[in-house]
C-alpha positions in Angstrom: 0.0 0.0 0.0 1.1 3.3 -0.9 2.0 6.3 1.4 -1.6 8.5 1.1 -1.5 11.9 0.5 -2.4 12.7 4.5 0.4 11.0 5.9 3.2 12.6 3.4 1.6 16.1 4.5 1.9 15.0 8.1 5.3 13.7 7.1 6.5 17.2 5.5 4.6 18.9 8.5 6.4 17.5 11.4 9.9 17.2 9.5 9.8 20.0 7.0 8.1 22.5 8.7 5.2 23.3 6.6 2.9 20.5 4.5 4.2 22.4 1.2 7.6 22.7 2.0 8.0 19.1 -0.1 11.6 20.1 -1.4 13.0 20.4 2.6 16.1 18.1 3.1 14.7 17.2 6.2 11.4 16.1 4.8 12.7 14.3 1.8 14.9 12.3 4.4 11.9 11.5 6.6 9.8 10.5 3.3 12.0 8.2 2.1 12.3 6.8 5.5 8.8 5.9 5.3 9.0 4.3 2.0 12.3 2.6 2.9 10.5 0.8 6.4 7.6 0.0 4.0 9.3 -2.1 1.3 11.5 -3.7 4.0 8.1 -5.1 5.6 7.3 -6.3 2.1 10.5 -7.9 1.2 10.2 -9.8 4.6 7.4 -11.8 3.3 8.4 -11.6 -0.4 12.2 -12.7 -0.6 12.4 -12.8 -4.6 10.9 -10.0 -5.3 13.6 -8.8 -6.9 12.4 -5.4 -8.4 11.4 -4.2 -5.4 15.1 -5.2 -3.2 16.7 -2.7 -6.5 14.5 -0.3 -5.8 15.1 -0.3 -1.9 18.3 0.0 -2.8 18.3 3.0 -4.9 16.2 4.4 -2.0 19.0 3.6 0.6 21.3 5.5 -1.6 19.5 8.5 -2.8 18.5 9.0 1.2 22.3 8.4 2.1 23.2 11.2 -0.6 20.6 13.6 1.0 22.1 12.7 4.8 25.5 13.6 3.5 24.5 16.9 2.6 22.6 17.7 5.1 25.2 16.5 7.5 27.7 19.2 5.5 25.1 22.3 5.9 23.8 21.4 9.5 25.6 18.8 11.5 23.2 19.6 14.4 20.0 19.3 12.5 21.8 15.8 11.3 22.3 14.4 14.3 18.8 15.3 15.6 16.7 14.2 12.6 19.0 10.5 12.9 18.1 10.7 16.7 13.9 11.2 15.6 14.0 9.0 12.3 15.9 5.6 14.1 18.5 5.7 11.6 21.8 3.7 12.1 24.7 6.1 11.1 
């Protein structure tokens, strides 16, 4: 199942600040978060779906790419979002 468009505004609310502040570091990170937790629940149950593990992966990457640069404009705001999103760093 999807995300739904009420719980990426609730997403971009509580991480970026604003529901139409969509292109916030912060709330991209958080967004794929979401998306990344999700297909990990699927790929539990479906091991050989193997479109889905490539995708996941390009997640994981395009989210560490987004960590690295916010980590380079605002170590603070880094370490706090890791500390709220349960991310392993």
């Amino acid at each position: 199942m999807p995300l739904t468009k009420e719980h990426n505004k609730k997403i971009f609310t509580e991480f970026g600040g604003s529901e139409k502040n969509t292109g916030s570091t912060e709330g991209q990170i958080a967004l794929f978060t979401e998306r990344i937790n999700h297909i990990s629940g699927h790929l539990k149950t479906n091991k050989k779906d193997h479109s889905s593990t490539l995708s996941l992966l390009k997640m994981v990457g395009k989210r560490r790419r987004l960590l690295n640069y916010l980590a380079k404009q605002d170590l603070n705001g880094y370490r706090a979002l890791i500390e709220k999103l349960h991310i392993r760093k």
